[in-house]
SENU-106020 format. One record per residue: x, y, z of N, C-alpha, C in turn. Coordinates in steps of 0.2 Angstrom, whole numbers, padded with zeros to 4 digits, always signed. Atoms other than C-alpha are relative to their C-alpha. Last residue first. Layout:
N
XYZXYZXYZ/...
***
This chain:
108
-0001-0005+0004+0473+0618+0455+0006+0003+0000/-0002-0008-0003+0466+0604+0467+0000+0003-0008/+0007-0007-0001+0450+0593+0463+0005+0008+0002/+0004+0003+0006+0458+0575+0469-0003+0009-0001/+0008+0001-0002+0473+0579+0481-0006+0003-0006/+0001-0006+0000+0491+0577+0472-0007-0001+0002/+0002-0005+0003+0498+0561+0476-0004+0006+0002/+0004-0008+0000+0510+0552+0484-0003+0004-0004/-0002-0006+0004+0512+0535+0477-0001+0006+0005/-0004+0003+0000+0508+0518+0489+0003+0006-0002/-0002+0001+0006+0489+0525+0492+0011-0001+0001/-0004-0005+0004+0484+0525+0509+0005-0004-0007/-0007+0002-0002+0473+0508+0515+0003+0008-0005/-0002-0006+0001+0455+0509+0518+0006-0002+0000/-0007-0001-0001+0446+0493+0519+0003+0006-0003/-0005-0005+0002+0426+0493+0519+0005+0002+0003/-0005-0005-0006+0415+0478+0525+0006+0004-0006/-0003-0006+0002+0400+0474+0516+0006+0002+0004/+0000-0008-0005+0389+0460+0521+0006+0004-0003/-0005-0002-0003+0385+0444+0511-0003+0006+0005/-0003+0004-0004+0370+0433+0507+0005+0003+0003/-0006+0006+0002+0368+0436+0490+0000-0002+0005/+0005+0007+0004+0350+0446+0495+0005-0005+0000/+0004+0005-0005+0362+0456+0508-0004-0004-0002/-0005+0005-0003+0376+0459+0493-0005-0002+0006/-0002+0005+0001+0361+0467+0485+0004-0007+0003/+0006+0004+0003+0356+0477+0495+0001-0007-0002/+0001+0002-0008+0373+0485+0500-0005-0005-0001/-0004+0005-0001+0376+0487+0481-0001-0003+0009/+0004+0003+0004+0358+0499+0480+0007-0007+0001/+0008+0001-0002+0362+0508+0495+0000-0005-0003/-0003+0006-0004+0381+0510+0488-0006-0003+0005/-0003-0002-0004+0374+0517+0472+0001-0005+0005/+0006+0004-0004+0375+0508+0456+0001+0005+0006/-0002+0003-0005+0382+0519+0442-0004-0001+0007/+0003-0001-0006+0374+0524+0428+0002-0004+0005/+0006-0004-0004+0383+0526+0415-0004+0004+0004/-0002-0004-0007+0397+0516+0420-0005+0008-0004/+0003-0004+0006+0390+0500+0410+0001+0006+0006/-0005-0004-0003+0400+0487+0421-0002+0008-0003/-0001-0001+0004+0389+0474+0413+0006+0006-0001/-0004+0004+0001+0385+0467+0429+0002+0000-0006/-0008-0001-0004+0379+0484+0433+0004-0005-0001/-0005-0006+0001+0369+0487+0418+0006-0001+0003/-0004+0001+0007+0362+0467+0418+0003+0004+0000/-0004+0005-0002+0356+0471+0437+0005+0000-0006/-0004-0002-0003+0348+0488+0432+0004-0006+0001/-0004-0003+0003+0339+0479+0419+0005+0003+0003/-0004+0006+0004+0332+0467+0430+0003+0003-0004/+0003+0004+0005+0324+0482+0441+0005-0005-0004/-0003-0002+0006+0328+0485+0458-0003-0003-0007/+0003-0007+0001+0319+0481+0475+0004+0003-0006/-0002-0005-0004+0331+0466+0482-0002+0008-0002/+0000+0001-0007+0322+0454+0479+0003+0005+0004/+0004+0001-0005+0316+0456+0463+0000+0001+0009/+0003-0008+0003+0332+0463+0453-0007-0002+0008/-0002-0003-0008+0339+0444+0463-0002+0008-0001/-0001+0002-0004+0327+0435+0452+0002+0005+0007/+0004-0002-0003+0327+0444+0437-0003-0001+0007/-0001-0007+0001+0345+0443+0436-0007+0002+0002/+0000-0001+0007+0345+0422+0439-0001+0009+0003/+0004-0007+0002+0350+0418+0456-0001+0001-0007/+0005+0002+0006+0359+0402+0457-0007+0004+0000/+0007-0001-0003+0369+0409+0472-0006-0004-0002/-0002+0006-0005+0386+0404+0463-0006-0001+0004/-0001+0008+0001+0379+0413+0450+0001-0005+0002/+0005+0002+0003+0374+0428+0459+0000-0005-0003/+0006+0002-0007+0390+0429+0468-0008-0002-0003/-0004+0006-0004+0400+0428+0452-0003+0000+0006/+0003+0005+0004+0389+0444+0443+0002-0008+0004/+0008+0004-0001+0389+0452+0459-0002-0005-0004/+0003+0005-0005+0407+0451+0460-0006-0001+0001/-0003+0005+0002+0411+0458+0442-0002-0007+0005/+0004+0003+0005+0402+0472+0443+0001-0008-0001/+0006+0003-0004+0410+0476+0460-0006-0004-0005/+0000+0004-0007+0425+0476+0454-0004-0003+0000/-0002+0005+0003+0421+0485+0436-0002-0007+0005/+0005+0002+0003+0415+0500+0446+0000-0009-0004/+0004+0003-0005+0432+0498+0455-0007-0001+0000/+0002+0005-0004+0439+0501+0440-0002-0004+0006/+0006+0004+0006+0428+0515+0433+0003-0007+0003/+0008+0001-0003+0434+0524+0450-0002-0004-0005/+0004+0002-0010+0450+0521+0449-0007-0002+0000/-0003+0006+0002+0454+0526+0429+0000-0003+0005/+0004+0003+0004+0443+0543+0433+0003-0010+0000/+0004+0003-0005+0456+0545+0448-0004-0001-0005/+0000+0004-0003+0470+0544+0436-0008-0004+0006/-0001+0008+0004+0464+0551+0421+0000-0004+0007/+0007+0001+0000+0462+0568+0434-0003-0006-0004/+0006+0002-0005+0477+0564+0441-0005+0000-0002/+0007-0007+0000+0487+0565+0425-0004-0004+0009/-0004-0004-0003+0502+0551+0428-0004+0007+0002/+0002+0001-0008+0490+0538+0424+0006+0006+0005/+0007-0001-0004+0491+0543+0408+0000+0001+0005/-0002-0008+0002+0509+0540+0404-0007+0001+0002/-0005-0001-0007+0506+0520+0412+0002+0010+0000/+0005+0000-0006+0489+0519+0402+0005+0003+0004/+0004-0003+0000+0498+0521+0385-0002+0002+0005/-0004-0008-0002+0513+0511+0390-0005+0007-0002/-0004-0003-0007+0501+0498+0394+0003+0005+0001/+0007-0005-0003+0490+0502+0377+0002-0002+0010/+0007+0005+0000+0505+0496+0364-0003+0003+0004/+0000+0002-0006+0514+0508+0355-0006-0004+0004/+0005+0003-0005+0519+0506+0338+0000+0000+0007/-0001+0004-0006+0531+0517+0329-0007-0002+0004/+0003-0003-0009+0526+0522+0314+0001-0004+0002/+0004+0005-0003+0537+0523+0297-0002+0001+0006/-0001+0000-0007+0542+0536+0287-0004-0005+0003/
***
């Protein structure tokens, strides 16, 4: 018998049908996001880790976790506020309704 191979798109995309996959699959990547943009703001910044950890009241390891997307321990929005003021930004939050209808987070 031979096995049929599937690759890890069509994987995710039958997943992604599960709500509770789904919102887990959201929230890690917007975890991801933000990791991503501290690490790229800091460098542009020429902040080294222990650096911007200092300045903005955290420890250096906590920087390395988050820009390592380490979902853990997740940053909170205090602690990413922070930051992005050390870098130099500000924060603004865009709401926009999802494109799908879905099922509210938590029913039964």
């Amino acid at each position: 018998m031979k096995n049929k191979s599937v690759n890890l798109d069509e994987i995710v995309t039958k997943e992604l049908k599960n709500d509770e996959f789904r919102v887990a699959f959201d929230e890690h990547r917007f975890y991801l996001q933000i990791a991503r943009l501290v690490s790229d703001l800091r460098t542009r910044t020429g902040l080294s880790q222990v650096e911007l950890a200092k300045k903005a009241g955290v420890s250096q390891p906590m920087i390395a976790r988050l820009e390592k997307g380490d979902s853990r321990r997740k940053p909170t929005f205090d602690t990413i506020f922070r930051l992005m003021k050390v870098l130099g930004y500000t924060i603004s939050i865009h709401v926009q309704k999802e494109k799908r209808k879905r099922a509210a987070c938590g029913s039964r």
